[in-house]
Backbone as CSV, one residue per row, in Angstrom:
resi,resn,N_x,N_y,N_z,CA_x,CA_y,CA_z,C_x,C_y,C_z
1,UNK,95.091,79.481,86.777,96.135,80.425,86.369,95.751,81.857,86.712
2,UNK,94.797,82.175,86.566,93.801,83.446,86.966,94.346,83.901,88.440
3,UNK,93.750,82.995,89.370,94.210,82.722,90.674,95.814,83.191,91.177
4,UNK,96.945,82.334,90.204,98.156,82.592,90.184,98.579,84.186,90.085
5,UNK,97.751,84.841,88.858,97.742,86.031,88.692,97.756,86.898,90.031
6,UNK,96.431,86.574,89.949,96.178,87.333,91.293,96.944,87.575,92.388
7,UNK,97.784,86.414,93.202,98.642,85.904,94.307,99.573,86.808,93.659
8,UNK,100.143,86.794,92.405,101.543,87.536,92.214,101.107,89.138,92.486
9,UNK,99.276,89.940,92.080,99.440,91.041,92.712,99.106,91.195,94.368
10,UNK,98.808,90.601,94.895,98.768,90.721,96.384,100.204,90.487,96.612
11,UNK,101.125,89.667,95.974,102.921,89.679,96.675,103.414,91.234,96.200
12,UNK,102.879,91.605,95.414,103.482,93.096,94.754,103.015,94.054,95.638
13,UNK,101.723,94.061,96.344,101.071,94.975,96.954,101.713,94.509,98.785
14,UNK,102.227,93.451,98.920,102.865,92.971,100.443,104.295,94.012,100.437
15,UNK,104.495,95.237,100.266,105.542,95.852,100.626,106.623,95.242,101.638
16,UNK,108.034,95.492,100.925,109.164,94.941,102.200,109.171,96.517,102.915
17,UNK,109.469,96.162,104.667,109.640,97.228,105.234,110.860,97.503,105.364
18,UNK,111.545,98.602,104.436,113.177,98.777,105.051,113.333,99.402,106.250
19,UNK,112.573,100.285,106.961,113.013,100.897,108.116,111.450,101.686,108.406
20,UNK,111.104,102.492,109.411,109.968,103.186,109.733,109.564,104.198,108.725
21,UNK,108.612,103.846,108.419,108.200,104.842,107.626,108.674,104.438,106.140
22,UNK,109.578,103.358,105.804,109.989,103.326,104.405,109.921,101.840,104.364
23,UNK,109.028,101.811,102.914,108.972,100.517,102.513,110.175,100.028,101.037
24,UNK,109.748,99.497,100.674,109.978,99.223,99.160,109.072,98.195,98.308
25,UNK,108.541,98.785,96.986,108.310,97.255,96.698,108.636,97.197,94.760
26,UNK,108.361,96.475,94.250,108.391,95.905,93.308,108.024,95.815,92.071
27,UNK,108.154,95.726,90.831,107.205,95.825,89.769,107.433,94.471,88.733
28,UNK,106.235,93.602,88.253,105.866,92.400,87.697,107.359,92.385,86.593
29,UNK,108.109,91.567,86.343,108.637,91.527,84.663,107.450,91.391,83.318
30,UNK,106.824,92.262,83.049,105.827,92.285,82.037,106.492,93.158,80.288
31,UNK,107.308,93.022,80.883,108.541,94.188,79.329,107.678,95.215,79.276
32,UNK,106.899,96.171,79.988,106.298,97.368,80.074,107.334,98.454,80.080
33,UNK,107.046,100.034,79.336,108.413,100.889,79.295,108.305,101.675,80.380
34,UNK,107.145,101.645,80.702,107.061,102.316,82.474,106.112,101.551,83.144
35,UNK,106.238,101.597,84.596,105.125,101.304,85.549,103.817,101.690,85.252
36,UNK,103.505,100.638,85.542,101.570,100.962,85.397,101.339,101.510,86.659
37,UNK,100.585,102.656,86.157,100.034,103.372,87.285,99.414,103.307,88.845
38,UNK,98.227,102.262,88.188,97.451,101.432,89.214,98.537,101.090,89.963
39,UNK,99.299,100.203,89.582,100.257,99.789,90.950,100.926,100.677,91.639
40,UNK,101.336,101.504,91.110,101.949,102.692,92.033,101.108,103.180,93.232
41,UNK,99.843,103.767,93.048,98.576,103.929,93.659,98.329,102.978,94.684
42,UNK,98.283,101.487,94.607,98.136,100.440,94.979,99.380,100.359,96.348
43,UNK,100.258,100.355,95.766,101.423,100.222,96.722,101.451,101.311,97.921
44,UNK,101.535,102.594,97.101,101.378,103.656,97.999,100.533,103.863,98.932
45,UNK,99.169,103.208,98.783,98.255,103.203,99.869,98.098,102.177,100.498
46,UNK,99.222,101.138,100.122,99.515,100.128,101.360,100.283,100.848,102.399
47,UNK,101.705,101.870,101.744,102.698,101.861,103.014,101.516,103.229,103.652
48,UNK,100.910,103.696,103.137,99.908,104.536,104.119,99.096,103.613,104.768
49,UNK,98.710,102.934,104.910,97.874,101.968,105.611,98.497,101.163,106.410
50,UNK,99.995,101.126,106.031,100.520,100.037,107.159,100.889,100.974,108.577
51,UNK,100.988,102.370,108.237,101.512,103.566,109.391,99.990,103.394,110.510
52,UNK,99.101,103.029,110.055,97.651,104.116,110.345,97.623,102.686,111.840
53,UNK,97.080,103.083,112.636,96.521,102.166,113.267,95.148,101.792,113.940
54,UNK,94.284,102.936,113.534,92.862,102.874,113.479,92.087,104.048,112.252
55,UNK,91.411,103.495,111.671,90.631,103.692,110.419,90.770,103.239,109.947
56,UNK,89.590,103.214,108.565,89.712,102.672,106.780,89.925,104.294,106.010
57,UNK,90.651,104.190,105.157,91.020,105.055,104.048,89.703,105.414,103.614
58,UNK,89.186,107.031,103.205,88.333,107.361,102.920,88.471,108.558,101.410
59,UNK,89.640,108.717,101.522,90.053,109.565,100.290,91.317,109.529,99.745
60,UNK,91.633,109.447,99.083,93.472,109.639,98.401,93.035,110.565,97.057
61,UNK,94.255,111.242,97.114,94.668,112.195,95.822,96.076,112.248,95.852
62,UNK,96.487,112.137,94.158,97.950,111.374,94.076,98.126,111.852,92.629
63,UNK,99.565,112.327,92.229,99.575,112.949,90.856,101.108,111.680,90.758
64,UNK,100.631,111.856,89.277,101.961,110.873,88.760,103.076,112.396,88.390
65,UNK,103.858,112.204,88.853,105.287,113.008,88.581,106.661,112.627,87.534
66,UNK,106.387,111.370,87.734,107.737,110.551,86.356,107.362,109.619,86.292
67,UNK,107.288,108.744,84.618,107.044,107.715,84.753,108.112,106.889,85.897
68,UNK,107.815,105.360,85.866,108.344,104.659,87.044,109.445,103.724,86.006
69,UNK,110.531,103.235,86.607,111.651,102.022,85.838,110.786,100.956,86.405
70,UNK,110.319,100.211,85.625,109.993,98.785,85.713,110.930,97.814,85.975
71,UNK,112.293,97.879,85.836,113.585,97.214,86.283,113.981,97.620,87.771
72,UNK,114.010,98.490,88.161,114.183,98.757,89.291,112.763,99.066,90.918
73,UNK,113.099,98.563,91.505,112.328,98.869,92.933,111.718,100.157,93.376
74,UNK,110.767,100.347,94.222,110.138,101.679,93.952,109.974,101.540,95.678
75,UNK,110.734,103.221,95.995,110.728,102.823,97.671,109.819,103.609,98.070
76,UNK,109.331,103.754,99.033,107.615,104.537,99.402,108.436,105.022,100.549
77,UNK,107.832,106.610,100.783,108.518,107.353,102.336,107.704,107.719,102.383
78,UNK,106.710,107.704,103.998,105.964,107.956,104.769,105.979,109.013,105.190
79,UNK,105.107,110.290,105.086,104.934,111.001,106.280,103.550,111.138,107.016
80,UNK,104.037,111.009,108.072,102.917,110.856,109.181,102.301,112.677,109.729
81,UNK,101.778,112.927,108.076,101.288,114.252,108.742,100.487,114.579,110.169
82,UNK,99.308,113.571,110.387,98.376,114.216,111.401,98.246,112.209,111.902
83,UNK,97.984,112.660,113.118,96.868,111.672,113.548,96.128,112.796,114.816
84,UNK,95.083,112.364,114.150,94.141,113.173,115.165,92.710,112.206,115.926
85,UNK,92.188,113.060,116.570,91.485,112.420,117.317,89.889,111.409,116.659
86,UNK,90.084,111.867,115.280,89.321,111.123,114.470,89.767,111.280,112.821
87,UNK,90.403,111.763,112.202,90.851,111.589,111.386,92.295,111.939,111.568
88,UNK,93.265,110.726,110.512,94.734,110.217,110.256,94.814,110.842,108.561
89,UNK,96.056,111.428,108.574,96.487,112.116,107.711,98.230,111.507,107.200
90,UNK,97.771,110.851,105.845,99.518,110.186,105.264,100.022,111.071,103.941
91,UNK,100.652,111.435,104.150,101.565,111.912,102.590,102.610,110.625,102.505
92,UNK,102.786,110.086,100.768,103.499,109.108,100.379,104.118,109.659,99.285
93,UNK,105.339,109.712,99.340,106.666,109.658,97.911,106.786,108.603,97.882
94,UNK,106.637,108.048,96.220,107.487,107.411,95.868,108.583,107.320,95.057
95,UNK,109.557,107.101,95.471,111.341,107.484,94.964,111.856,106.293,93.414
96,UNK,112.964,107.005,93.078,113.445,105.768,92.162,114.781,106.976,91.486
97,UNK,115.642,106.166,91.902,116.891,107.031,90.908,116.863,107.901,91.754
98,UNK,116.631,108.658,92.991,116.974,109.573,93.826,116.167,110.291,93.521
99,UNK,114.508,110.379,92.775,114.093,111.287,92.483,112.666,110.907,92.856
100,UNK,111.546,112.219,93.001,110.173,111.367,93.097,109.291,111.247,91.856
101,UNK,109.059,110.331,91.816,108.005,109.681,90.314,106.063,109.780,90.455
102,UNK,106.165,109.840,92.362,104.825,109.735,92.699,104.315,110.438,94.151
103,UNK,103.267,111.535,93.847,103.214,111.276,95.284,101.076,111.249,95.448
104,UNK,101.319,110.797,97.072,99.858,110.582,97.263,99.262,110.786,98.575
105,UNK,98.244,111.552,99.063,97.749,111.740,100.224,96.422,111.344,100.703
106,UNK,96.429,110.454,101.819,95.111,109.771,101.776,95.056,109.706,103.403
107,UNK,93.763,109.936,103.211,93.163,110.413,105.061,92.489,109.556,105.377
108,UNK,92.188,109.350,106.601,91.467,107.779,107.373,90.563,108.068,108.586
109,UNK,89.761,107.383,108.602,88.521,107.566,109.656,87.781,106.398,110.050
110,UNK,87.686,106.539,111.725,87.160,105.216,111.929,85.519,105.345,111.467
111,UNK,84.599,104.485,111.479,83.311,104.413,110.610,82.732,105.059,112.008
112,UNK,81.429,106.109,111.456,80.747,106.645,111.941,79.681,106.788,111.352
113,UNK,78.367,106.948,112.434,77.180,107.279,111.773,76.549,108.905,111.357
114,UNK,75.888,109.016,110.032,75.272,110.154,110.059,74.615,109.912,108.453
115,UNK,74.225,110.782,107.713,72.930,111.160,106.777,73.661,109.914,105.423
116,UNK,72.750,109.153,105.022,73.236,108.511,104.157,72.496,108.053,102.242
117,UNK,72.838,108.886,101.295,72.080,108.530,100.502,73.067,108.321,99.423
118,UNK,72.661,107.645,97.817,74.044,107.956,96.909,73.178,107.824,95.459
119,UNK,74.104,107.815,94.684,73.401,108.103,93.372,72.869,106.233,92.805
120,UNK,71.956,106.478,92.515,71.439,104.985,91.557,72.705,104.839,90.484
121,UNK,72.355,103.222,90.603,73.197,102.525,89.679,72.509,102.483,88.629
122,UNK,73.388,102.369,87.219,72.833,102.390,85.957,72.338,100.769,85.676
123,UNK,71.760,100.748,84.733,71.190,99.509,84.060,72.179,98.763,83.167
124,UNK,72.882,97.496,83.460,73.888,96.975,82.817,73.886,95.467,82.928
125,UNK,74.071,94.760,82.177,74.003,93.351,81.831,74.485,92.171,82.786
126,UNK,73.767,91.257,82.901,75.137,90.563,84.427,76.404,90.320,83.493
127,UNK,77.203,90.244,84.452,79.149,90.167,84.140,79.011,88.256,83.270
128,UNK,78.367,88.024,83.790,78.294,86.434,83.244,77.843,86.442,81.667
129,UNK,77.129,87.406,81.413,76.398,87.024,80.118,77.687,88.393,79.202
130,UNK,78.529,88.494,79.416,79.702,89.108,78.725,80.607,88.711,78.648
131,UNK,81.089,88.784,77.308,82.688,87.994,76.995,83.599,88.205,77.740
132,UNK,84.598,87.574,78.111,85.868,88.149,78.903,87.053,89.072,77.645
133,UNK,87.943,89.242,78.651,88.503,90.273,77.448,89.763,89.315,76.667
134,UNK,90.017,88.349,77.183,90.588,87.438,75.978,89.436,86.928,75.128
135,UNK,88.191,86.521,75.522,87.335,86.354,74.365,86.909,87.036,73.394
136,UNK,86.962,88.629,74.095,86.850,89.740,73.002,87.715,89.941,71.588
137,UNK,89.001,89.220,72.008,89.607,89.811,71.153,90.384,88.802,70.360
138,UNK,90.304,87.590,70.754,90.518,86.398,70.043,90.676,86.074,68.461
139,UNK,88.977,86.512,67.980,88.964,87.031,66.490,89.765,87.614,65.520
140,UNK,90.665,88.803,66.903,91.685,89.640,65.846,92.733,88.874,66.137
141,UNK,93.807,88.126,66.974,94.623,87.735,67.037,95.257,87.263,66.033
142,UNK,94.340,86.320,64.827,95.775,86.193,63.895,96.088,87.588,63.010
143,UNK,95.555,88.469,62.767,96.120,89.546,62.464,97.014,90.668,63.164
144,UNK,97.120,89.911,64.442,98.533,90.767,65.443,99.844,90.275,65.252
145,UNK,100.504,90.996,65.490,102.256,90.389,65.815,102.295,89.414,67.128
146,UNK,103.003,88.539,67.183,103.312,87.670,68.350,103.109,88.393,69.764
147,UNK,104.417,89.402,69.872,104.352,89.858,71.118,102.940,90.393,71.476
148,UNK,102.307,91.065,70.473,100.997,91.832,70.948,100.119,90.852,71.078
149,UNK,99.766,89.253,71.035,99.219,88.549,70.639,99.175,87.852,72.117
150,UNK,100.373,87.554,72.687,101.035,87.507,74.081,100.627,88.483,74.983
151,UNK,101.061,89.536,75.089,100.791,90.565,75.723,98.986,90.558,76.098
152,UNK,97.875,90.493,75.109,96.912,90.435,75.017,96.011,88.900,75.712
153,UNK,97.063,87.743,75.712,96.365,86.465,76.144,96.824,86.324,77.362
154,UNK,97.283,87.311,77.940,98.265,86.785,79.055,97.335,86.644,80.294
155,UNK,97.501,85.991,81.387,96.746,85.921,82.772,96.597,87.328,83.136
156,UNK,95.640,87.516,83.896,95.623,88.994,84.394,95.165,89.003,85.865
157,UNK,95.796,89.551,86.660,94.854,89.624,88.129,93.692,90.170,88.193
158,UNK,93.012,90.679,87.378,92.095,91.607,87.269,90.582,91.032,85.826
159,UNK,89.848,90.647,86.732,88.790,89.752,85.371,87.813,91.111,84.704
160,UNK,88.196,91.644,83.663,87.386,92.680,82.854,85.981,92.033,82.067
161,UNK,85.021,92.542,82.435,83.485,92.113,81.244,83.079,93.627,80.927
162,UNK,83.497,93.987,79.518,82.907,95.384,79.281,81.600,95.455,78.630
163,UNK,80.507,96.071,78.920,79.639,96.737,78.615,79.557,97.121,77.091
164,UNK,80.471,98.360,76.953,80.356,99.183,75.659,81.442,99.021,75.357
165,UNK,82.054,98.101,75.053,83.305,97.445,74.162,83.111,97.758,72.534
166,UNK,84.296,98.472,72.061,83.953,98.473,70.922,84.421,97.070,69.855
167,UNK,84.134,96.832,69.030,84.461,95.412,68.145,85.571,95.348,67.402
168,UNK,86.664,96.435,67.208,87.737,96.347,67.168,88.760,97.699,67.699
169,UNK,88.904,97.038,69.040,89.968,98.034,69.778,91.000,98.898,69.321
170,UNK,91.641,97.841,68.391,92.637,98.437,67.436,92.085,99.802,66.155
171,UNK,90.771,99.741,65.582,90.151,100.475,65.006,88.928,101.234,64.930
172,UNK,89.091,102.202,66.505,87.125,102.733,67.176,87.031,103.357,66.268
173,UNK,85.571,103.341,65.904,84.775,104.695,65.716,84.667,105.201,66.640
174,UNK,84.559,106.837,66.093,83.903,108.175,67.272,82.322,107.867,68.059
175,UNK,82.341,107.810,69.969,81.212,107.653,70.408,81.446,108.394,71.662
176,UNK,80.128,108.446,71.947,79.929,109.420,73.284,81.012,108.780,74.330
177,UNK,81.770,109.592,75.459,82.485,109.867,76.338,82.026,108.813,77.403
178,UNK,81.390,107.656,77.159,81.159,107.134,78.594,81.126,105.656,78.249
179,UNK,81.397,105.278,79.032,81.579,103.779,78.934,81.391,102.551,80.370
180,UNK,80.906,101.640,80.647,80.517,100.885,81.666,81.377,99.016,81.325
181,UNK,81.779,99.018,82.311,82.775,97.440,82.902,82.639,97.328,84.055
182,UNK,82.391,95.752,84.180,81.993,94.972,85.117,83.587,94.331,85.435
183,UNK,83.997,94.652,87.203,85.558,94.272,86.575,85.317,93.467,89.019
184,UNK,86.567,92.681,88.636,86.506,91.690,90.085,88.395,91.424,90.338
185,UNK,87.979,90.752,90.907,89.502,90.165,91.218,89.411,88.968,90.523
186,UNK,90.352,88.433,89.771,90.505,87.183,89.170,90.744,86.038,90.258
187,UNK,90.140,86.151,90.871,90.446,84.888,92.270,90.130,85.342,93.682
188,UNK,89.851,84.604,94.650,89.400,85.375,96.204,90.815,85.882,96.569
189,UNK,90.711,86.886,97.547,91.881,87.704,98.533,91.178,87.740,99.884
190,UNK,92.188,87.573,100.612,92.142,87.801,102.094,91.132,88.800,102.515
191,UNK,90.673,88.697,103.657,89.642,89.867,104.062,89.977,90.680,104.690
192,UNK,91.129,91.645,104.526,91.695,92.794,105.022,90.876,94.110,103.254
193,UNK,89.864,94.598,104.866,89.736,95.912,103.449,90.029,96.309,102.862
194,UNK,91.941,97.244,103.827,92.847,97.892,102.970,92.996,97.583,102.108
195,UNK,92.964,95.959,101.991,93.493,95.410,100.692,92.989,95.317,99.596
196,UNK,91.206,94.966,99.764,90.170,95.387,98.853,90.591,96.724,98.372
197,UNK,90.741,97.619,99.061,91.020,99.262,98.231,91.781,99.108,97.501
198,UNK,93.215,98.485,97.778,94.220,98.477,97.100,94.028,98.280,95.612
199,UNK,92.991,96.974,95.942,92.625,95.882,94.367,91.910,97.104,93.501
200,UNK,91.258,97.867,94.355,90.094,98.670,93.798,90.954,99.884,93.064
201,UNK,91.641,100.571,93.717,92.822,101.526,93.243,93.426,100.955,92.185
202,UNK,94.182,99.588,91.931,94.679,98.902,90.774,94.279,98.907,90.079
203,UNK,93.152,98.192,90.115,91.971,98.297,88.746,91.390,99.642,88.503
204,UNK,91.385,100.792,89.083,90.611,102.057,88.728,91.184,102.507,87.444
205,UNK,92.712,102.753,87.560,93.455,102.743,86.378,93.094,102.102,85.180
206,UNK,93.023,100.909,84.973,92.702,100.176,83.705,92.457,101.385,82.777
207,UNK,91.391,102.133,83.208,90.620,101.865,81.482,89.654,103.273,81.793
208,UNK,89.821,104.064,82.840,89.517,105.560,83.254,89.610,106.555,81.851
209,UNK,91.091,106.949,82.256,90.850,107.782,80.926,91.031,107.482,79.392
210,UNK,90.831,106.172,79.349,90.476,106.235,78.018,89.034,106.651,77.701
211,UNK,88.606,106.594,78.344,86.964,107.308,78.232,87.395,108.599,77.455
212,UNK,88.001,109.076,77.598,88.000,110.525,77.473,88.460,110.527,75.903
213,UNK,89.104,109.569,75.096,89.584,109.067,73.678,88.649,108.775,73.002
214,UNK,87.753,108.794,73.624,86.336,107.788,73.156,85.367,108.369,71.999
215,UNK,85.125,109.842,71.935,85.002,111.202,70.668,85.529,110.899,69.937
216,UNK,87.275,110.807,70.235,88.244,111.069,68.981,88.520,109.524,68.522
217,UNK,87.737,108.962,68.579,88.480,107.560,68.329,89.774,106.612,67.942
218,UNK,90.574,107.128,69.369,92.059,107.461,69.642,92.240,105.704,70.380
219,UNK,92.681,104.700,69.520,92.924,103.226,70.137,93.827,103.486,71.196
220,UNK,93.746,102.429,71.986,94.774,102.809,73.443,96.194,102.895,73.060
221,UNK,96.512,102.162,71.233,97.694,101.995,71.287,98.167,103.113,70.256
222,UNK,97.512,103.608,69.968,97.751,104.425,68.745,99.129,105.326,68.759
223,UNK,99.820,104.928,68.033,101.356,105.510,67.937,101.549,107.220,67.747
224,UNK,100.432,107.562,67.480,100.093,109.148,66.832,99.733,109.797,68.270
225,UNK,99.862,109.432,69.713,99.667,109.846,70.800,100.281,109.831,71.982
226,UNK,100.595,110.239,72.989,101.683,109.886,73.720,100.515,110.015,75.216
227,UNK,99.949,109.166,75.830,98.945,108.884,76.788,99.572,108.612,78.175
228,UNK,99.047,108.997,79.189,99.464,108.990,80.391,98.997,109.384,81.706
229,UNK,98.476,109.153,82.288,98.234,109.612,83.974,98.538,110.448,84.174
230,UNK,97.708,111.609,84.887,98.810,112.785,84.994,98.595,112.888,86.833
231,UNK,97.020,112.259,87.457,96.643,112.502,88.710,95.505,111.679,88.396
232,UNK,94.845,111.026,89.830,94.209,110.102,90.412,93.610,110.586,91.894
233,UNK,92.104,110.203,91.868,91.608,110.969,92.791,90.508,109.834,93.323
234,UNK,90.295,109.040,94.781,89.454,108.499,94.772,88.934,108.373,95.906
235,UNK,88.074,108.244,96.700,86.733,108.593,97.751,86.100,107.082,98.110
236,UNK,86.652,105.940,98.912,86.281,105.444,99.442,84.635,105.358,100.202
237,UNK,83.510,105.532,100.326,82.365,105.422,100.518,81.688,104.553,101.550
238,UNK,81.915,103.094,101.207,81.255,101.750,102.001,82.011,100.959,101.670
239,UNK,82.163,99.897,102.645,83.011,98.566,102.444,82.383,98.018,101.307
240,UNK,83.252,97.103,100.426,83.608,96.274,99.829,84.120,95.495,100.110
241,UNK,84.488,93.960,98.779,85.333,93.051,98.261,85.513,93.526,96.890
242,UNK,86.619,93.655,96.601,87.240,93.730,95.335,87.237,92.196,94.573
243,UNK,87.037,90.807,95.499,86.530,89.795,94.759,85.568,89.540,94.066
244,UNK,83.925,90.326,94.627,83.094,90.438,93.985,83.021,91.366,92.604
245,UNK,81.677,90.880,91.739,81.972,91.758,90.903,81.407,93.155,91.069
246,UNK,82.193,94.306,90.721,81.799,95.595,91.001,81.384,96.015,89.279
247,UNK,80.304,97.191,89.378,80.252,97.957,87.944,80.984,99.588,88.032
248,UNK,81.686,99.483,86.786,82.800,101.003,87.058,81.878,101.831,85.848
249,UNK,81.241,102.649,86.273,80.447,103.230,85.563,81.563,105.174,85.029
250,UNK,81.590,104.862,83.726,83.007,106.301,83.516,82.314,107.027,82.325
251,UNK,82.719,108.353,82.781,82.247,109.514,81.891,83.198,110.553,81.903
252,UNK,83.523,111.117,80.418,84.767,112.379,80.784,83.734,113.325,80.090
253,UNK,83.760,114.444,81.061,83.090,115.613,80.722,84.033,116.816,79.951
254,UNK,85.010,116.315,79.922,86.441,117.312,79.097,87.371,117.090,78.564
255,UNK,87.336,117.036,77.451,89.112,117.162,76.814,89.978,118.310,75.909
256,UNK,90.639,118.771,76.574,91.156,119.763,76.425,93.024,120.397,76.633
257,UNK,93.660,120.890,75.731,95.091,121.237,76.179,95.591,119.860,76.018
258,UNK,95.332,118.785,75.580,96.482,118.104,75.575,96.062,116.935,76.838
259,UNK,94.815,117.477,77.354,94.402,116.484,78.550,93.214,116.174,78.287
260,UNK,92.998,115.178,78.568,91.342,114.301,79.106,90.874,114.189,80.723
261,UNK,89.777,114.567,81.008,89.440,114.382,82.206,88.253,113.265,82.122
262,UNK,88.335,112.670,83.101,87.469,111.457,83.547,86.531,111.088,84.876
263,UNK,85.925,110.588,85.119,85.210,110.288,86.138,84.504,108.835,86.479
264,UNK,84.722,108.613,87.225,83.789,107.360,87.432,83.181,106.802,88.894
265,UNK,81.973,106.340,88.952,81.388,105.646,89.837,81.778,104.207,90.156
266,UNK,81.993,103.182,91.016,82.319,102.425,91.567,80.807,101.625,92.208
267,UNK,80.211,100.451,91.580,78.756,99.892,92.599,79.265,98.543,92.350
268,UNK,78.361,98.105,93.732,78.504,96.556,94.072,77.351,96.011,93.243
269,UNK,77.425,94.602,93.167,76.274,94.446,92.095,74.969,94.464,92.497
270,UNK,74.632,94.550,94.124,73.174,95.070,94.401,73.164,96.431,94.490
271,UNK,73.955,97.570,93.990,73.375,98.680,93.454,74.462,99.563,94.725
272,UNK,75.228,99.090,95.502,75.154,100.532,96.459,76.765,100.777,96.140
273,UNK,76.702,102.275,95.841,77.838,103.082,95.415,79.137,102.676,96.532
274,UNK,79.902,102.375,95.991,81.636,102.276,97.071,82.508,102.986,96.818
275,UNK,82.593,103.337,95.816,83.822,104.282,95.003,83.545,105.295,94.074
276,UNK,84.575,106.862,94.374,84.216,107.549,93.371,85.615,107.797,93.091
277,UNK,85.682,107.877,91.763,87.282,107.683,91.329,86.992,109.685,90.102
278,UNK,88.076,110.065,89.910,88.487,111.205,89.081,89.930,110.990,88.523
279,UNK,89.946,111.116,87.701,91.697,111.695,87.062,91.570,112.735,85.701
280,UNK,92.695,112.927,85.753,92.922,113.681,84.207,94.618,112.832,83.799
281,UNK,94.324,112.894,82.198,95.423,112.181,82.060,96.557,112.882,80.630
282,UNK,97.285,113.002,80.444,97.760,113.240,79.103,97.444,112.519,77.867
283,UNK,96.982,113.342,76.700,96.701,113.047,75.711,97.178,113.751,74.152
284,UNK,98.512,113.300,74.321,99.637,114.765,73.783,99.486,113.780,72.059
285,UNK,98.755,114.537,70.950,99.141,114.416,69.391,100.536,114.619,69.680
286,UNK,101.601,113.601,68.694,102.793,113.661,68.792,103.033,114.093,67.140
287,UNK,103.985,114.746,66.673,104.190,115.333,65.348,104.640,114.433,64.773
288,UNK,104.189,113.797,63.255,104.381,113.197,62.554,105.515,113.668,61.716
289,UNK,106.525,112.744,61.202,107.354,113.111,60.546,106.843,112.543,59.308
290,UNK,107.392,113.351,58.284,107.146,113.069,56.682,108.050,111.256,56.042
């Protein structure tokens, strides 16, 4: 079923092409009140990748502008800023209701040699000897409502083993700003890189800036907050598989105005850095009524 998962996000991430330069694609029926981010990201640096015709993606920066309708289709317009003689240059809108909800710019380069060093990987547990995240949370289930109970057991394309999980999600204590997950593809994917990025971009989202909640011991669901993406920033490095398991090593050095900022490292499990991911996200106290 894992597997199944998975296949349904690689069909989400297979963009239809309506015409040059414009795709369209899709969003899961999951009763979500907006698009998840990751996929937006995900999609968008497919229809940039489907324009390019030599390089791998080496950087994207992309701000969320409106949330997305989960009922309706999300069309991607291409512009083909640069192709140059070694680096390719894409700007991506993505539209909905006649308006843009997303945009994202990500540059490409064929692989070249020169000075190569990166930061050490931290010390973290194998992914095997950690619960999965339906096992995590199993315990609390009969004290949830149905739907949240559902929502929580459901297949996921994306296999999470966290590190510094706290023991009840629904009720953190206050702890330092950083947090480490061991996260893969729930099943093998094709061996097109782009596509590894894609997986890698999907999953970056998860669970970024909640780091930054992590002080205030602010649950992801907490009704007293209104949370959100505001921009996404990420730096491609060395090939990958997004099948294997990777460690997402995250730290927010700021929260401030109403925002959280975040950061995180990206390693394969023999240690060598692939990804450096950044965002800041909204973290708006909403006024309580009496």
């Amino acid at each position: 079923m894992a597997q199944q998962a998975l296949d349904e996000l690689i069909e989400l991430l297979d963009l239809e092409e309506l015409e040059e330069n414009i795709f369209r694609g899709r969003s899961p029926q999951e009763q979500r009140q907006r698009v998840f981010g990751g996929q937006v990201a995900g999609q968008a640096l497919v229809a940039a990748g489907r324009t390019v015709s030599a390089g791998i993606v080496h950087s994207l920066h992309a701000y969320f502008l409106r949330p997305g309708d989960p009922t309706r289709p999300i069309v991607y317009q291409v512009d083909r800023i640069r192709d140059g003689r070694t680096f390719t240059t894409r700007r991506v809108v993505a539209i909905q209701h006649g308006r843009a909800i997303f945009h994202l710019s990500a540059s490409f380069q064929p692989d070249e040699a020169g000075p190569d060093h990166q930061a050490q990987m931290p010390a973290a547990p194998d992914p095997e000897s950690l619960p999965t995240a339906i096992e995590r949370v199993t315990p609390l289930l009969p004290s949830l409502p149905a739907p949240m109970r559902q929502w929580l057991t459901r297949d996921r394309p994306i296999d999470v083993r966290a590190v510094d999980a706290a023991d009840d999600p629904f009720h953190p204590v206050a702890r330092p700003p950083q947090q480490r997950l061991w996260f893969r593809a729930a099943g093998r994917l094709p061996d097109s890189l782009l596509l590894h990025q894609c997986v890698a971009a999907y999953a970056s989202d998860l669970s970024l800036i909640d780091t930054a909640t992590l002080p205030h011991a602010i649950a992801w669901n907490d009704p007293g907050y209104l949370m959100a993406s505001l921009d996404h920033a990420m730096w491609f490095h060395r090939a990958f598989r997004a099948d294997d398991w990777l460690l997402y090593v995250q730290d927010s050095p700021s929260a401030h105005g109403a925002r959280g900022f975040a950061t995180g490292n990206i390693f394969t499990r023999d240690g060598q850095l692939v990804v450096s991911v950044a965002q800041e996200g909204l973290i708006r106290p909403l006024r309580r009524t009496a």
